[in-house]
C-alpha positions in Angstrom: 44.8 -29.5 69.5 46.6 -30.4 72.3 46.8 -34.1 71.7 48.2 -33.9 68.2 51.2 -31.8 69.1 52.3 -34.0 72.0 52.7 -36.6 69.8 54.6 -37.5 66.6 52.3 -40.0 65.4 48.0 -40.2 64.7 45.4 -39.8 66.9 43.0 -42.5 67.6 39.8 -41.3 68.7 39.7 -44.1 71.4 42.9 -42.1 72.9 40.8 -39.6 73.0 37.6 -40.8 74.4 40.5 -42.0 77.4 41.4 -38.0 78.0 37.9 -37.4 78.1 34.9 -36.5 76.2 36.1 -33.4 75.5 38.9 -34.4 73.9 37.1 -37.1 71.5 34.5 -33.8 70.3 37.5 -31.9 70.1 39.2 -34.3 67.3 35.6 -34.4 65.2 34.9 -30.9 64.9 39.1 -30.4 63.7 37.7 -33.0 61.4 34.8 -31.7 60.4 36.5 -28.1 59.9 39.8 -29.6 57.9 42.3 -29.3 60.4 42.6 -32.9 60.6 42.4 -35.6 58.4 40.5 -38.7 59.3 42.4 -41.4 57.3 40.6 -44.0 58.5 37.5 -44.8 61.0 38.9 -43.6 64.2 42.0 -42.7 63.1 43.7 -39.1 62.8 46.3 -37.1 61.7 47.2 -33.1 60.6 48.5 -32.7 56.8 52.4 -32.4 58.7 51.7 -35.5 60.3 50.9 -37.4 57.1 54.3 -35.7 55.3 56.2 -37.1 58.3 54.7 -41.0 57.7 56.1 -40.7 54.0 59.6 -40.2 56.3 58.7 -43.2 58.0 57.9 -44.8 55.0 61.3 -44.4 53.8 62.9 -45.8 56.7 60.5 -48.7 55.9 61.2 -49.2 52.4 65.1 -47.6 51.2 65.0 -48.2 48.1 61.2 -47.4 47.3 60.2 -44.8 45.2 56.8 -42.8 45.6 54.6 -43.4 42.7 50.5 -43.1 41.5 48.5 -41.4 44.0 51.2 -40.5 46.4 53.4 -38.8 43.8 50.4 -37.1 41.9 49.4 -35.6 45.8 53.0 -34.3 46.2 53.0 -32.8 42.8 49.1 -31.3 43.2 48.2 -33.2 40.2 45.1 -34.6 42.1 43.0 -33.2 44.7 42.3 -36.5 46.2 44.4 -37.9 49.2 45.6 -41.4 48.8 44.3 -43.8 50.9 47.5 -45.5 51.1 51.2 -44.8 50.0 51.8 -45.8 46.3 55.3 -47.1 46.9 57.4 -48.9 43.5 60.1 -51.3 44.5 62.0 -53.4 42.4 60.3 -56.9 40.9 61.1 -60.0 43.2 62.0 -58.1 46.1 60.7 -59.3 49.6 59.2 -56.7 51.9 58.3 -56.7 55.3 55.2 -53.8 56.0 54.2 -52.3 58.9 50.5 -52.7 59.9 50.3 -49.1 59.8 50.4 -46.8 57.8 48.7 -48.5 54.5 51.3 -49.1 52.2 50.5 -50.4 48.3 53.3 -51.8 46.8 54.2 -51.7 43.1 56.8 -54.2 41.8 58.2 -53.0 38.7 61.2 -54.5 36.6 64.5 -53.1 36.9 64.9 -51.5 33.5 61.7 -48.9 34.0 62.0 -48.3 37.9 64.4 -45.7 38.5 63.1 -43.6 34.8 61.8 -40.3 36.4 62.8 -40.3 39.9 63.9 -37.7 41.8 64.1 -36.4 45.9 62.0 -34.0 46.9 61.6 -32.4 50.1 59.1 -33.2 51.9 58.5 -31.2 55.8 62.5 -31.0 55.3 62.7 -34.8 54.8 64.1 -35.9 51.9 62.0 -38.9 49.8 62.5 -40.7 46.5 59.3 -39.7 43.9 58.5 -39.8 40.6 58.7 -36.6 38.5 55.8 -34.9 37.8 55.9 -36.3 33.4 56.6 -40.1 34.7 54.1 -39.5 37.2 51.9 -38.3 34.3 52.9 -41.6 31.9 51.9 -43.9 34.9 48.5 -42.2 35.3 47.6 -43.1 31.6 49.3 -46.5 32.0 47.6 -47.7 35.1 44.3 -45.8 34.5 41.8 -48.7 33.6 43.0 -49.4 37.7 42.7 -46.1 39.3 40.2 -44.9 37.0 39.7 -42.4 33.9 38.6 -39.5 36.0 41.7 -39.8 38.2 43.8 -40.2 34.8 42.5 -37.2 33.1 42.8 -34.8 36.2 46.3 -35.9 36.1 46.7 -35.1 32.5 44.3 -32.0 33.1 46.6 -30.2 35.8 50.2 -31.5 34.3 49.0 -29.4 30.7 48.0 -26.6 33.2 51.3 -26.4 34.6 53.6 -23.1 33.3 56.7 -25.4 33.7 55.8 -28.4 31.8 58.2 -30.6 29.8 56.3 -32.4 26.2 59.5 -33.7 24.9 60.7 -35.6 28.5 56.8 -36.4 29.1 57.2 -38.2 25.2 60.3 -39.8 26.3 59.3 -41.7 29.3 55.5 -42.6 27.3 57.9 -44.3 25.0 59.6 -45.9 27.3 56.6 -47.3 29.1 54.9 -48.2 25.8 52.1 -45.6 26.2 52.8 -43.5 23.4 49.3 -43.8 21.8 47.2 -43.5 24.6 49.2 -40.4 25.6 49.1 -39.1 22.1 45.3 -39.3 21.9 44.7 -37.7 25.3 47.3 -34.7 24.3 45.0 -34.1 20.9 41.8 -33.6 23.1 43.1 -31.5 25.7 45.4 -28.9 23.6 
């Protein structure tokens, strides 16, 4: 549609409604047909438009890493899209966030933060993530917060993976201290 390739950012629908009617309809049924993305009421944007925002987000945040739901989307581990970017960032550090996009910060100590991260590119942009095992660990580590469904799709599509690593994914649940929990969802699933 003509209104998302002029610009580099989202599409509000009340830009629309200001092009005319026509416009506004034109931005629902993109919607409605999954050519766009409505992140949020009245707000949206084309899957290359949400890769370029992790760009921004990096300008935002240097030394963040992507992490949880935003690392599990660029990995296809879930098929859900994160409502905002799962960003880790050393404890005790002071950020400043934009009102837009939604950013979640996760401050985490210094001796576990940079364990599993790698660049990736991302629309050609290059962006700090977790690897796809750490990204595994944190799901069964954080999954009384983002839920056991979430957590055993992660696990789930990681033991469906042809390239998968056990002995690095049992390195980094040790060092997160989730070498049980891991253990016992490995045992149901193989």
């Amino acid at each position: 549609m003509d209104t998302t390739k002029n610009r580099s950012r989202f599409v509000t629908s009340s830009e629309a409604k200001e092009k005319g009617r026509g416009s506004y309809y034109k931005i629902l049924e993109d919607a409605r047909q999954g050519n766009m993305v409505c992140i949020r009421r009245g707000v949206y944007a084309t899957m290359e438009q949400l890769a370029d925002t992790m760009i921004d987000l990096e300008v935002v945040i240097p030394d963040g890493i992507l992490c949880l739901f935003s690392a599990w989307n660029i990995h296809g581990l879930t098929t859900s899209l994160p409502q905002a970017y799962h960003v880790a960032i050393k404890r005790g550090r002071k950020i400043r966030l934009p009102e837009y996009p939604p950013i979640a910060l996760h401050f985490l100590t210094e001796s576990i933060l940079e364990l599993g991260t790698e660049e990736k590119f991302v629309s050609g942009y290059k962006v700090k993530v977790y690897n796809v095992e750490r990204s595994v660990c944190d799901a069964i580590k954080y999954r009384n917060k983002v839920g056991i469904d979430v957590c055993s799709e992660v696990v789930n599509s990681y033991l469906a993976l042809p390239n998968r690593n056990l002995t690095l994914l049992m390195d980094y649940a040790n060092k997160l201290r989730v070498t049980k929990t891991l253990e016992k969802y490995l045992e149901i699933k193989l």
